[in-house]
N, C-alpha and C positions, 0 to 999 in steps of 0.2 A: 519621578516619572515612571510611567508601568511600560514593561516590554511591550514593543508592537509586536501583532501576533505574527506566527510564522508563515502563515497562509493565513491571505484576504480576498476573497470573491467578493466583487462589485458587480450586484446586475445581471450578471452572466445568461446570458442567450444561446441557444445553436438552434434554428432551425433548416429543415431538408424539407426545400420544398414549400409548401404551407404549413408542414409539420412542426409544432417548437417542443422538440424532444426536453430540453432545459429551457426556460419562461423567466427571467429576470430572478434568478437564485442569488441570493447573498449570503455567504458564509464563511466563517473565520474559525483556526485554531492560534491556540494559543502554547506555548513551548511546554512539551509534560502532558500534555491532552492526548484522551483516546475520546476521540472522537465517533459517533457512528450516526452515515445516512441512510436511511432506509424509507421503504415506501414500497409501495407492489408491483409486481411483475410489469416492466414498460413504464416505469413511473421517470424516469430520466436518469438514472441513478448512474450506471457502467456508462454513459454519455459525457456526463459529469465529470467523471475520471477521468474519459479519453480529452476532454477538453484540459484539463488543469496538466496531464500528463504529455501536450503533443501530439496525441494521434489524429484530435482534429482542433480548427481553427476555427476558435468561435465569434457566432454571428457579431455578440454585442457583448460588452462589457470589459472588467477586467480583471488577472489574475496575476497577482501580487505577493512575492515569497520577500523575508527578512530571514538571512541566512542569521547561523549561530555568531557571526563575529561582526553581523551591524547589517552588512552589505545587502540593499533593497533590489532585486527584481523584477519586472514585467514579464511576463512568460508569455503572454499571447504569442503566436506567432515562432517561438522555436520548436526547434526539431526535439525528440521523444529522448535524443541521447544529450543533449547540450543541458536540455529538465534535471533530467538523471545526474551531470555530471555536477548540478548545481544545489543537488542533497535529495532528492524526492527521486523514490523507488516504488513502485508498484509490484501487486501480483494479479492475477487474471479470473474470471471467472471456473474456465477452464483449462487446466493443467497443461503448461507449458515448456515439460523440460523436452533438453536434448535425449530424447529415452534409451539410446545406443550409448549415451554415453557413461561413465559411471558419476558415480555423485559427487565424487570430489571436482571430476572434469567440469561440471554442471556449476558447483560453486565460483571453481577458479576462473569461469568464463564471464563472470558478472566481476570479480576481480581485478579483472585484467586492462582495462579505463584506468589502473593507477599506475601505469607504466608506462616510462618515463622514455626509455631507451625506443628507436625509430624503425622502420620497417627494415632496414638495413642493415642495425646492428642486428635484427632477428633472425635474418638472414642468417648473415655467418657468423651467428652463435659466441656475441660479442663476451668477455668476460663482465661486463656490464649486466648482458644482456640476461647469463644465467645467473650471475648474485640474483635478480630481480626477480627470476623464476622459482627460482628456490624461496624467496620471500613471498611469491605469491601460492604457492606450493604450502608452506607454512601460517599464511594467513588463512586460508581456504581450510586447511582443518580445523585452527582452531574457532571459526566461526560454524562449523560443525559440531564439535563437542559443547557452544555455546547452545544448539538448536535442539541438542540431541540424537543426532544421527551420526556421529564418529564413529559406530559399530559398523554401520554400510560403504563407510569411505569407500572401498574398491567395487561396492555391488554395483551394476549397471541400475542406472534410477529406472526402469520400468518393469526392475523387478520389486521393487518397493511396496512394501502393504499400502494402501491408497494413502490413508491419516499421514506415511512419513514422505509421501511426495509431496504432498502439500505444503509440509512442513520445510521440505529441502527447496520448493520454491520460493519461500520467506528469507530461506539460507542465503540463497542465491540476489534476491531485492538486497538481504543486509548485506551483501558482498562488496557494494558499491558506496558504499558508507554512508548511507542516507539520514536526513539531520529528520526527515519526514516521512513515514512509511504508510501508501495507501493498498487496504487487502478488500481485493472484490469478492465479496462470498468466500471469506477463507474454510468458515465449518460446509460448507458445501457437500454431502454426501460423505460426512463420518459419523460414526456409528457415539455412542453419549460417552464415551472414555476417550475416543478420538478428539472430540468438543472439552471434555474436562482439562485434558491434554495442551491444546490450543489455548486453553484459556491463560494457563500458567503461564503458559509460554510468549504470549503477549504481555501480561503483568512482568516478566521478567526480563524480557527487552526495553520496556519503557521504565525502567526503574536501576537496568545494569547498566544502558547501553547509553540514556537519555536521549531516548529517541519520542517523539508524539508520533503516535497513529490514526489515521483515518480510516475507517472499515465500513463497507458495504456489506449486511448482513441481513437474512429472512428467520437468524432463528434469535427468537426474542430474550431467551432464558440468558443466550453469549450475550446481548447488545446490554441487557439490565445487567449485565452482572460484570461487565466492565466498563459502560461508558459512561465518563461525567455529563456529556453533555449530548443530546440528540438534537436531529433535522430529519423532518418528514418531509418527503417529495410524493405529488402526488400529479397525474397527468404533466409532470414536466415545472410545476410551481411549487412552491416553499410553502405547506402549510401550518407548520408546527416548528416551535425551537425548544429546548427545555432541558429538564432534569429528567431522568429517567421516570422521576415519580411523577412529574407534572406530564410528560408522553403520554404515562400509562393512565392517566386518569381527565388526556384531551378529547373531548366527546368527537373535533375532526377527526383525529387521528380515528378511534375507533371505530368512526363509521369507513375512511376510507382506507385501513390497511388491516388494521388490529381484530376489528370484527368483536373480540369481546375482552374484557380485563384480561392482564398476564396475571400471572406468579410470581414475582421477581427471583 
């Protein structure tokens, strides 16, 4: 019998208003999948996320996770940290860190959901309480040295060249230990070494960590050149599913995002 995937969208709906930002979407990964949805400016895409993530509660349908050890979910309807705590981590369009604080503080703060000890042993500084800090103090770097920014450990993140804030917000999603990583516009305003960068870097989480990713993505060269499998959204509905080769040569697709052939 074949794995059920890790994430199953039935249908899924949100409208605001008369608006239907997402229109009966169905979409599935499967465990090991990079995934990417894409579609044009307003096409329903970061909606999407906010639905399957918590942030909103959608109209219609339903949102279905198979954790790594069997256990089936329904997510409709939890809160954005109960999601998180159940393997599925997000990053944002736009750049989300604590910028005052330094990058390791940044990490350890997405961390810190694996601690065990109560507001009271934090308190008063329980011997529980700092074994645990020191392990999350220890974990937090070394999921930095995994990302590549264990050089800035003490730098405050908004002093960061753009490309490695991006990256230390990825630091910070893997912090939480997600079985499922979704990135909105992760190459978002890097320069094509920033992008080449990224890309590693995604090949080398889903290959060291065994993590599947879902990505929201406008630059087409990252989405062909990582994704097995694509979804086109287009005014809020599902026009396209495919191989990157069959995307690039869908005359919908073309006419409503693509505009003309890629490059792969």
């Amino acid at each position: 019998m074949s794995e059920a995937p890790i994430l199953e969208v039935n249908d899924l709906s949100m409208v605001f208003g008369g608006l239907h930002a997402v229109d009966n979407v169905t979409l599935k990964i499967n465990k090991g999948e990079i995934v990417a949805l894409i579609g044009p400016n307003g096409a329903g895409k970061t909606t999407f996320f906010n639905c399957v993530t918590g942030v909103y509660v959608p109209t219609h349908g339903e949102i279905k996770i198979t954790t790594p050890d069997g256990n089936q979910s329904v997510l409709n309807g939890l809160k954005p940290n109960i999601i998180n705590e159940k393997g599925l981590a997000r990053t944002f369009q736009n750049i989300r860190l604590f910028s005052n604080m330094t990058v390791l503080e940044n990490v350890m703060i997405g961390r810190h959901q694996s601690l065990k000890s109560g507001i009271l042993s934090s308190v008063l500084r329980t011997k529980k309480n700092r074994i645990e800090e020191q392990k999350v103090i220890e974990d937090s770097y070394e999921i930095l040295k995994k990302i590549g920014l264990e050089m800035f450990v003490n730098e405050v993140a908004s002093n960061l060249p753009y490309g490695a804030q991006r990256r230390l917000e990825i630091a910070r999603a893997m912090a939480t230990n997600p079985f499922l990583l979704l990135l909105d516009e992760p190459a978002a305003g890097m320069n094509p070494q920033e992008t080449n960068e990224l890309v590693f870097l995604i090949q080398k989480l889903r290959k060291e960590e065994d993590i599947s990713i879902l990505l929201i993505e406008h630059d087409m060269s990252l989405v062909m050149t990582l994704s097995e499998r694509i979804y086109v959204v287009d005014y809020g509905k599902m026009i396209a599913e495919g191989s990157p080769l069959e995307i690039k040569n869908n005359k919908d697709v073309i006419k409503a995002y693509l505009g003309e052939d890629i490059d792969a």
